[in-house]
C-alpha positions as CSV (number, residue, x, y, z in Angstrom):
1,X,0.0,0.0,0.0
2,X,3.1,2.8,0.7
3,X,3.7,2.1,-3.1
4,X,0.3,3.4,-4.0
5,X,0.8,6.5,-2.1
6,X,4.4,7.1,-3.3
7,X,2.7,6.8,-6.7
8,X,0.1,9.1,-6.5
9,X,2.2,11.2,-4.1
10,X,4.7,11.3,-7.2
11,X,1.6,11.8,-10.3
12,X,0.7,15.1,-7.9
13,X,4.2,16.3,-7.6
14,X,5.0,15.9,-11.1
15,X,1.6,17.3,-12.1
16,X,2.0,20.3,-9.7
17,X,5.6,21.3,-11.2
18,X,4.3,20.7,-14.9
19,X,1.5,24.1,-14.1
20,X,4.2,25.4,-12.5
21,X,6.7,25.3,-15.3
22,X,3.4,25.9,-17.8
23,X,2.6,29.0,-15.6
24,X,5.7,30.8,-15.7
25,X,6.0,30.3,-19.2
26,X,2.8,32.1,-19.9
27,X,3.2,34.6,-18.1
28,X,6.5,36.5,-18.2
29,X,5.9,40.0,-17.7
30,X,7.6,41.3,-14.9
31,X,6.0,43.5,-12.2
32,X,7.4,44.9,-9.0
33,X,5.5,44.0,-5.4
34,X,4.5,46.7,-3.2
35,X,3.7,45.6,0.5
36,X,2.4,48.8,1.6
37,X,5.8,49.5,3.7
38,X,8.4,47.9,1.2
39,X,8.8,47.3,-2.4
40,X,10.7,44.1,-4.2
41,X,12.3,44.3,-7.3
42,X,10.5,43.4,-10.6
43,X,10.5,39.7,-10.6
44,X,7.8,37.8,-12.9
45,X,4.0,37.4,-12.3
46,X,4.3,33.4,-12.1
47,X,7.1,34.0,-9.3
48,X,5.7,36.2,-7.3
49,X,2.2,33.9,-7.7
50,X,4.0,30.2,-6.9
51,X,5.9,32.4,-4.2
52,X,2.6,33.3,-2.7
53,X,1.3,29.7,-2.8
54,X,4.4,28.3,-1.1
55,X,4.5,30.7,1.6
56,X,0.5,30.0,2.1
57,X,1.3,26.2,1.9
58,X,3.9,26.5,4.8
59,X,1.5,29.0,6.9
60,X,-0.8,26.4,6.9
61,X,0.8,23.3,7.7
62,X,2.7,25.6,10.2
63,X,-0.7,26.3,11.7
64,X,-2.2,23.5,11.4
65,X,0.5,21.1,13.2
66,X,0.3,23.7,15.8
67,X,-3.5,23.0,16.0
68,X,-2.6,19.6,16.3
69,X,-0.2,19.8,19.1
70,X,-3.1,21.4,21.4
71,X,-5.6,19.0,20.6
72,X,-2.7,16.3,21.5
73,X,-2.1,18.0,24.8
74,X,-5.5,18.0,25.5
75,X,-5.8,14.7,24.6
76,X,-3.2,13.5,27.0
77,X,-5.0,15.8,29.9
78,X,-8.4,13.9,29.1
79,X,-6.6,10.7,29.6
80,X,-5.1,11.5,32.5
81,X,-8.4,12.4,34.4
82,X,-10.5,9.3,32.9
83,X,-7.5,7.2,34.7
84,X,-7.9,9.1,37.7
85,X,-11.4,8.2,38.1
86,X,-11.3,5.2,37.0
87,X,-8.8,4.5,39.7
88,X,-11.6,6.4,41.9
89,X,-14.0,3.8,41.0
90,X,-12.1,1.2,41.4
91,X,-11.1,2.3,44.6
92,X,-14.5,2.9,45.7
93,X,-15.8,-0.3,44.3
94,X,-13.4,-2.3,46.3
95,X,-14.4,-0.5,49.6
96,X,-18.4,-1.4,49.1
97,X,-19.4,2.2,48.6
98,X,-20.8,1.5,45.5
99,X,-22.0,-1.7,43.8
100,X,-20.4,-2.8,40.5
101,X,-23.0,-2.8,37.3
């Protein structure tokens, strides 16, 4: 099965440089970018485009494994406290204060 998923993994990759490659041939005009406090030189449309979906890709998954990390952490709190009471219970249970189901 991990050769399935290193084969589609690799049809995407190739696919995704191909309209890369197809994109910056169709559009080479260069422009210059002005971010309001600084300007970059004129580079071409198709850079500053894949530039922008790279840095959006990494924002992402740099956001999202941070997302992950919490819910992880909260996972292992939840944990924690379910072994708690079950310890509780068991405790309890083993003491006759409450009757097993």
């Amino acid at each position: 099965m991990n050769w399935l998923r290193f084969l589609v993994l690799a049809i995407f990759t190739s696919a995704m440089s191909l309209l890369g490659a197809l994109l910056a041939i169709q559009n080479p005009q260069v422009v210059p970018l002005d971010l309001l406090f600084i300007t970059f030189r004129p580079r071409s449309i198709a850079l500053w485009i894949l530039s922008a979906l790279v840095f959006g890709a990494l924002l992402g998954m740099f956001l999202s494994g941070l997302l992950a990390l919490r819910l992880k952490a909260r996972l292992v709190r939840t944990r924690r406290k379910l072994e708690a009471t079950q310890l509780e219970v068991d405790q309890l249970r083993r003491s006759g204060l409450i009757s097993s189901d």
